[in-house]
C-alpha positions in Angstrom: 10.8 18.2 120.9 8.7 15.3 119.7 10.8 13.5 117.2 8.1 11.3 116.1 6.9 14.2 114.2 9.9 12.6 111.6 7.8 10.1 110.8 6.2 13.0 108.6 8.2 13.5 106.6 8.9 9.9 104.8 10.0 11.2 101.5 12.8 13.4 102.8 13.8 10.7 105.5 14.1 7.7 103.0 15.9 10.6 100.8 18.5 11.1 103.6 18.7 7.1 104.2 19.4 7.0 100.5 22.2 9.1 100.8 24.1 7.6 103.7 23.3 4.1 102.0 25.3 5.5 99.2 28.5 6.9 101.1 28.7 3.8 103.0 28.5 1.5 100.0 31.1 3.8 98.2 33.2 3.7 101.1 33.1 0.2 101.2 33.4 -0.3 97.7 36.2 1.9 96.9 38.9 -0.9 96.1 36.6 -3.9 94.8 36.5 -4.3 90.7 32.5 -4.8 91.5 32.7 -1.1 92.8 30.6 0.5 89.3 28.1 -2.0 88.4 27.1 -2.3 92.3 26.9 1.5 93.0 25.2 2.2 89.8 22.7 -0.6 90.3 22.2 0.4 93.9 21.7 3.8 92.7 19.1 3.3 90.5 17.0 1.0 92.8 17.5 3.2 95.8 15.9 6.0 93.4 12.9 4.0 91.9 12.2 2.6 95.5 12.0 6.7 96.2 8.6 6.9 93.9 7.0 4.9 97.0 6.9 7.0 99.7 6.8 10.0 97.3 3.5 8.4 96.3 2.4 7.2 99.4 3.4 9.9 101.6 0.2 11.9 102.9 0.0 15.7 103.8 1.2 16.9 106.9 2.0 19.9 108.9 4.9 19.3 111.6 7.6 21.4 113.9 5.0 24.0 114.2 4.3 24.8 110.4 8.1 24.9 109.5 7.7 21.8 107.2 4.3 21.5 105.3 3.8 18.7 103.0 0.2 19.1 100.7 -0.6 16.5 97.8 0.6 18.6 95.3 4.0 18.6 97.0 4.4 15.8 97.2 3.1 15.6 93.5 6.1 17.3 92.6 8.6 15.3 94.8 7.2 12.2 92.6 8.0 14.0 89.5 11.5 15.4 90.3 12.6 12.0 91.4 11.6 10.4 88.4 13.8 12.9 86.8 16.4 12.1 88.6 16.0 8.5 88.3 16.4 9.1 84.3 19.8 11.5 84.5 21.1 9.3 86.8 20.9 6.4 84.6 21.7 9.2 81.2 24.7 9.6 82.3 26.0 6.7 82.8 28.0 7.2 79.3 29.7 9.9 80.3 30.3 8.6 83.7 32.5 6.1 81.6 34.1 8.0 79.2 37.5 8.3 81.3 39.0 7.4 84.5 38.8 10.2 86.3 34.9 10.2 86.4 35.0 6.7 87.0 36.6 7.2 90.1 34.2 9.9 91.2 30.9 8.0 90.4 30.4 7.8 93.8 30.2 11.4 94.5 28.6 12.1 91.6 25.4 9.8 93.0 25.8 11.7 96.5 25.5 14.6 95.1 23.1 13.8 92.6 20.6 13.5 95.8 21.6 15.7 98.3 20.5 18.6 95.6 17.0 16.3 95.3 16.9 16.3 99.0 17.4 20.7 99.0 14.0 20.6 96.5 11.9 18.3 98.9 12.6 21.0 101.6 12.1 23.8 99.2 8.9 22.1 98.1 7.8 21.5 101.8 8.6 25.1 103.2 6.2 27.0 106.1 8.8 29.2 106.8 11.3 31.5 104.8 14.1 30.2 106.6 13.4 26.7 106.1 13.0 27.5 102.5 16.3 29.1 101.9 17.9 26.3 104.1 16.1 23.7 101.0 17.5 26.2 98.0 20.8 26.4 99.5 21.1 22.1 100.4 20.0 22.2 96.3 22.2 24.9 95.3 25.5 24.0 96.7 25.7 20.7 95.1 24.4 21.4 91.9 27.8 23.7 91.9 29.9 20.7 92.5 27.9 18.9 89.7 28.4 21.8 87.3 32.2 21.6 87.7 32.7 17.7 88.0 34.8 18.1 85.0 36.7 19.9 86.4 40.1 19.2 84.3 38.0 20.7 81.5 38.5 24.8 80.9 34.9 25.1 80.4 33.4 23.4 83.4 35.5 24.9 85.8 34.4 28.6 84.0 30.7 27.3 84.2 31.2 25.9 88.1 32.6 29.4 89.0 30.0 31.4 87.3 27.7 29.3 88.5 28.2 29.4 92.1 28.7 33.4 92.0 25.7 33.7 90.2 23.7 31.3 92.8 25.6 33.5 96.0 24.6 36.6 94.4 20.9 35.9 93.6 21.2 33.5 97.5 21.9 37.5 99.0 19.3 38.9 97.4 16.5 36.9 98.4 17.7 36.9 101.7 17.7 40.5 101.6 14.2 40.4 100.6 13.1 38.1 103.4 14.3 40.5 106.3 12.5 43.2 103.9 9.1 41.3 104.0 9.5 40.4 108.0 10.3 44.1 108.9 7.0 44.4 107.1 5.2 41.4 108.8 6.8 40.4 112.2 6.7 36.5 110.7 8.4 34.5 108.8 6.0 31.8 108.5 4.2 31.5 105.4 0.6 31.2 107.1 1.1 34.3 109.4 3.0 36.4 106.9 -0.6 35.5 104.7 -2.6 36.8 107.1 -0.4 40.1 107.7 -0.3 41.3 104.6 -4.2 41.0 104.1 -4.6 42.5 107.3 -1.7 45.4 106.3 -3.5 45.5 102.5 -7.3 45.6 104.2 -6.6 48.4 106.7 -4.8 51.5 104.8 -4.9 52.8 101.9 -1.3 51.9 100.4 1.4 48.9 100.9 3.7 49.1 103.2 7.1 50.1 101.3 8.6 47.2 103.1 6.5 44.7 101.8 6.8 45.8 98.4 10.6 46.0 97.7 10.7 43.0 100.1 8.7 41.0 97.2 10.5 42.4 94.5 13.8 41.3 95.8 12.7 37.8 96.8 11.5 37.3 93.5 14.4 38.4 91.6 16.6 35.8 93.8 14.1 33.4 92.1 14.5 34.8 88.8 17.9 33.7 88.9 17.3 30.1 89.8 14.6 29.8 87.0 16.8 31.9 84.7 14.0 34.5 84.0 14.8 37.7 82.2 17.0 40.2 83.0 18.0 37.1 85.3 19.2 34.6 82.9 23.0 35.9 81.8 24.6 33.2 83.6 22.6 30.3 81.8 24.1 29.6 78.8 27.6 29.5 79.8 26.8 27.6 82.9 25.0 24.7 80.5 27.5 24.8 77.7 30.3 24.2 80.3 28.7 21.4 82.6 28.7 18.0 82.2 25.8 16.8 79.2 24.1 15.3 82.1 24.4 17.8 84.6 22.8 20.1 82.5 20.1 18.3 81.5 19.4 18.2 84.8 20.0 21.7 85.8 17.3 22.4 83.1 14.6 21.1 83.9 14.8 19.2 87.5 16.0 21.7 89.5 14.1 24.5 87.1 10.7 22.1 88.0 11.4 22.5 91.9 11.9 26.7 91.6 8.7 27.3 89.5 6.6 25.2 91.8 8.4 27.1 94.8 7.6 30.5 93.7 4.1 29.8 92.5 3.2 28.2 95.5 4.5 31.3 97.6 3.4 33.7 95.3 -0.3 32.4 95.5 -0.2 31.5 99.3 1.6 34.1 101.0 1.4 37.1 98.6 -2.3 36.5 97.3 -3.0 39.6 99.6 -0.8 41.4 97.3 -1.4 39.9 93.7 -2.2 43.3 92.1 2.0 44.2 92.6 3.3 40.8 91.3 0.9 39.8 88.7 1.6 43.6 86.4 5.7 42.4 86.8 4.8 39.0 86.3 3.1 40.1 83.1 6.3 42.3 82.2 9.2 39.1 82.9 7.0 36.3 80.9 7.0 38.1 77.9 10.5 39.3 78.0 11.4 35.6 78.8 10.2 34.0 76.2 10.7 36.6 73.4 14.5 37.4 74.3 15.0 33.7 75.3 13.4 32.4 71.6 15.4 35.0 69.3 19.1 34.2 71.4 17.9 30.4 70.9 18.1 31.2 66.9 21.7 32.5 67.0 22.8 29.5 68.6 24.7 27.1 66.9 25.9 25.0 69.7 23.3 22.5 71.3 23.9 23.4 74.5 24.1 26.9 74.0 20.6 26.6 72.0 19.3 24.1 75.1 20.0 27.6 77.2 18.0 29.8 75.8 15.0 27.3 74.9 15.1 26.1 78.7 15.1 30.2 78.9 11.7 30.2 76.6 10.7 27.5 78.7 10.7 29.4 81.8 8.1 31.8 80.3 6.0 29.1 79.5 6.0 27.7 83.0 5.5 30.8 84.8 2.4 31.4 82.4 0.8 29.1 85.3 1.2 32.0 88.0 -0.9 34.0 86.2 -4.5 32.7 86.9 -3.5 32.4 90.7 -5.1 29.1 91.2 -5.3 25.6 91.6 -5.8 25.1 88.1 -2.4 27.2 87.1 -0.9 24.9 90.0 -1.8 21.9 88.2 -1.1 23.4 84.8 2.5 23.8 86.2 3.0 21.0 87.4 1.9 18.9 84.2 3.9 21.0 82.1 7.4 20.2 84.3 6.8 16.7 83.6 6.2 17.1 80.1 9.5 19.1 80.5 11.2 16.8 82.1 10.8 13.7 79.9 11.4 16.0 76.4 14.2 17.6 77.3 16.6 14.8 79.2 15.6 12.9 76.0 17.1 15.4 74.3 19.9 16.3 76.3 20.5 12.2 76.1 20.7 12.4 72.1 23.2 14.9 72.5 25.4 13.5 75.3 25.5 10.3 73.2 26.3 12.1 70.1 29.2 14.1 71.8 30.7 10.8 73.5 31.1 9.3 70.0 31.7 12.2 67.7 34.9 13.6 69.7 33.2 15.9 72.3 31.3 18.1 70.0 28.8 19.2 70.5 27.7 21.7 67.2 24.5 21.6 65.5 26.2 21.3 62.0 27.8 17.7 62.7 24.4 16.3 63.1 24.1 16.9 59.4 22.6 13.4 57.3 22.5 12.1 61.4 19.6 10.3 59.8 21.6 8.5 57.5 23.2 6.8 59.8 21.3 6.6 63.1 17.5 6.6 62.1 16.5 5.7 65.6 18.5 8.3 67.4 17.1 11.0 64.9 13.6 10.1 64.8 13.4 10.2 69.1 15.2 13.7 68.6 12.5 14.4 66.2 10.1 13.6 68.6 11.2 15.0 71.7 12.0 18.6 69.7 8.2 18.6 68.3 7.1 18.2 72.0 9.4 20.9 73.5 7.8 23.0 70.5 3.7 22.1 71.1 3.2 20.7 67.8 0.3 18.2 68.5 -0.1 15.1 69.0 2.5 15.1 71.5 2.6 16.1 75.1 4.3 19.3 74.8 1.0 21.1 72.5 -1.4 20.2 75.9 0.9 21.1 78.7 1.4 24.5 76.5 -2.8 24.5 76.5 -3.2 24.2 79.6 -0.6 26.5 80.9 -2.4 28.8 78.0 -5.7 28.0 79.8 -4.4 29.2 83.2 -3.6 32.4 82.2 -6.3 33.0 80.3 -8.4 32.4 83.3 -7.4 35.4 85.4 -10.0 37.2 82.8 -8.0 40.5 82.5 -6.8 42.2 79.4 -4.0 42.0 80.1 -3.7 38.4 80.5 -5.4 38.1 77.1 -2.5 39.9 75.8 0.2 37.9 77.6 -1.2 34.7 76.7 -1.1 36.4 72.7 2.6 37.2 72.9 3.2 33.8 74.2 0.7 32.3 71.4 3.1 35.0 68.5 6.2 33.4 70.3 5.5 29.5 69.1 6.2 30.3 65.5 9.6 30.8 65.7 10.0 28.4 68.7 9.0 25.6 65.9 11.4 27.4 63.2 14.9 27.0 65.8 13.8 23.6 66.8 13.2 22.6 63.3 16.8 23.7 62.1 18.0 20.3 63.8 15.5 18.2 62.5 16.3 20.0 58.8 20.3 19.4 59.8 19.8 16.1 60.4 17.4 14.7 57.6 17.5 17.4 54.9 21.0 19.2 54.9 23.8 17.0 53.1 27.2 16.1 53.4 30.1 13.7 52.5 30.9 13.0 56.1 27.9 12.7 58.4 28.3 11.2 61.8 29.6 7.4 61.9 26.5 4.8 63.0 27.5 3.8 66.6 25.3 1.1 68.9 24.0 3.4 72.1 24.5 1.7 75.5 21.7 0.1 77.2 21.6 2.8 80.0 21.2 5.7 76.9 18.4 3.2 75.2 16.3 2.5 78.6 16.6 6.6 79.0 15.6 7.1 75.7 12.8 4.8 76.1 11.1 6.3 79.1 11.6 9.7 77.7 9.8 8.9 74.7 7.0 7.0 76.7 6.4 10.1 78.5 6.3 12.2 75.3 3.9 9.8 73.6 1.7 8.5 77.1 1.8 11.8 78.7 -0.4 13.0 76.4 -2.9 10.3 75.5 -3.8 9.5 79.1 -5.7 12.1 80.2 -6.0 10.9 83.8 -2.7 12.0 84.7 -4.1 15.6 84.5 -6.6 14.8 86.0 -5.1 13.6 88.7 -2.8 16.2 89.2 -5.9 18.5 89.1 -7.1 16.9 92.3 -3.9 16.9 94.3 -3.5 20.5 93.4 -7.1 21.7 94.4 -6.9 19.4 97.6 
């Protein structure tokens, strides 16, 4: 073996140097008073160093088409890590809030990029196997992350259903796989390409294999990206996690499955694009229709985060649809519009909940604005993004994900991209029951005026950068546009 080939794979070997970095310093560490504002300092670096190489790195096929970096992969490994850069330094609130998470900030770090390092190798997959070795090193730790409070009732529920759910779905997809290389004789993404064209050119039907082995692979993916009839775990898992945890689980480790699955959809399966394309149709719609009307029942933030993230989903898989570089970029775009809305969201409500007693109900941010003007008015913000309402980011990453669909030409498409068009009304009516709670609805009691930390204001402040920047600067598109047609 020629282990210089390593030398390919920069982002994911400065990833792995970042994590034993971090068990060695928390090793060392573990008795000095220094121990918190070192780690978390180190942490933080460490992570913004990791934009470098994710920028830097260039495309690469190594270990005989197992690994497979392209631009836009390495696109996307720049975007999930500044998500993680921005819940790392989130929750550093809650990291605080008692002793016992104190002692396990360490952990919390390690963990915290050993899922990161399971979506590079997801992102970076020639090879089935290699890809379910990336979504199982991301799905195992997010597991641990889901149930880090663990003393709590909730978390320890959400941490079981959790890793069921991800073992269950984990079986399917595998399933799948052996389906799809009875079918091919490869697992390599490449050769399985060229087999099913070759399969699809020379008879008259699809092998039976091929099919059900699609179908079950991407149901095991519907389950990561919570995509109806998928999506029954998700609100229980996110109500029970840790405020930054699930901020996380919504949209960093949602980011890294979309990008999977379109990328394998579109590159091994283009051969077969008249099977997934009519389900693909079917799931979008359901997603976002059945995810917006549960979101309007909700009355617990985290709850309601659920089913939005579950609208959400819809939206992002919208991108599949024109089977192209442009629904590639679209996709891509629209994660990081994703990512900076939401975590400034979710870090609204996780500093709400540390100073309001843990809850976490939409009704005790009634005359919020009374007393916290900032907080409510970066809310404000971040909810009319996540709903398209222009000028922010969130109305173009929603056009152009519109504008991918709409370029496979088909009626039915045209119809899709209606429903989803019908769907933002009452997306903007649920996310405008918080704004109304906090600036409209009155009360004698409304939350007490607290000072945020600096960690929750620098947060906050990228967030609402990316909201506001994002979509100003239309070169970031652009550029995405290139990496994703290169």
């Amino acid at each position: 073996m020629n282990y210089g080939q390593f030398l390919n794979m920069i982002p994911e070997a400065t990833l792995v140097a970042i994590l034993i970095i971090l068990f060695f310093a928390d090793f060392a560490l573990n008795k000095s008073e220094k121990k918190h504002p070192v780690l978390r300092c180190l942490t933080h670096t460490l992570l913004l160093l990791q934009l470098i190489p994710c920028a830097l790195a260039s495309p690469a096929e190594v270990f005989g088409g197992i690994y497979v970096s392209t631009a836009a992969a390495n696109a996307m490994k720049l975007i999930l890590t500044g998500g993680t850069l921005i819940v790392a330094i989130m929750a550093q609130k809650w990291i605080e809030s008692n002793e016992v998470t104190r002692r396990y900030e360490g952990e919390f770090y390690m963990l915290l990029v050993s899922t990161l390092l399971g979506m590079y190798v997801m992102t970076s997959s020639g090879h089935f196997l290699m890809f379910f070795l990336g979504l199982e090193m991301a799905s195992v730790p997010m597991a641990c992350l889901v149930a880090m409070d663990k003393w709590k009732k909730d978390s320890a529920e959400a941490g079981a259903k959790y890793i069921l759910t991800a073992t269950f779905s984990s079986a399917i997809m595998l399933y799948g796989i052996s389906f799809i290389y009875g079918a091919c004789g490869t697992l390599y993404f490449n050769d399985a390409a060229a087999k099913m064209s070759e399969l699809v050119g020379a008879s008259y039907y699809t092998p039976v294999f091929l099919i059900v082995g699609l179908v079950f692979f991407f149901a095991g993916l519907g389950f990561k990206l919570s995509l109806v009839p998928f999506h029954f775990w998700t609100a229980d898992t996110y109500q029970g996690a840790p405020t930054p945890v699930t901020g996380y689980l919504s949209v960093i480790s949602k980011g890294a499955a979309a990008f999977a699955l379109c990328t394998i959809l579109m590159k091994v399966f283009g051969a077969v694009v008249d099977y997934w394309e009519p389900m693909l149709y079917i799931v979008i719609v359901l997603t976002i229709t059945i995810g917006n009307l549960f979101a309007m029942r909700q009355k617990e933030l985290k709850r309601f985060m659920a089913f939005s993230s579950i609208s959400q989903a819809g939206y992002i898989m919208l991108a599949v649809i024109g089977n192209s570089s442009m629904g590639l970029a679209a996709l891509m775009f629209y994660t990081l519009i994703y990512v900076a809305a939401n975590l400034a969201v979710f870090t609204v409500i996780s500093v709400v909940e540390h100073n309001n007693g843990g809850t976490t109900q939409r009704d005790s941010y009634a005359g919020f604005y009374q007393t916290n003007p900032r907080l409510s008015f970066l809310m404000t913000l971040a909810l009319f993004s996540l709903a398209g309402i222009p000028p922010f980011a969130g109305m173009f990453s929603k056009f152009f994900v519109f504008m991918a669909a709409a370029q496979q030409g088909s009626y039915w498409a045209y119809f899709v991209v209606f429903i989803a068009l019908i769907n933002t009304v009452p997306s903007l009516y649920y996310y405008l029951l918080i704004v109304k709670e906090m600036y409209i609805k009155k009360t004698t009691e409304p939350l007490p005026a607290f000072q945020s930390d600096r960690a929750t204001k620098l947060a906050l402040t990228l967030c609402t950068l990316g909201i506001v920047a994002f979509g100003i600067f239309s070169c970031i598109y652009g550029w995405l546009s290139s990496v994703a047609a290169a």
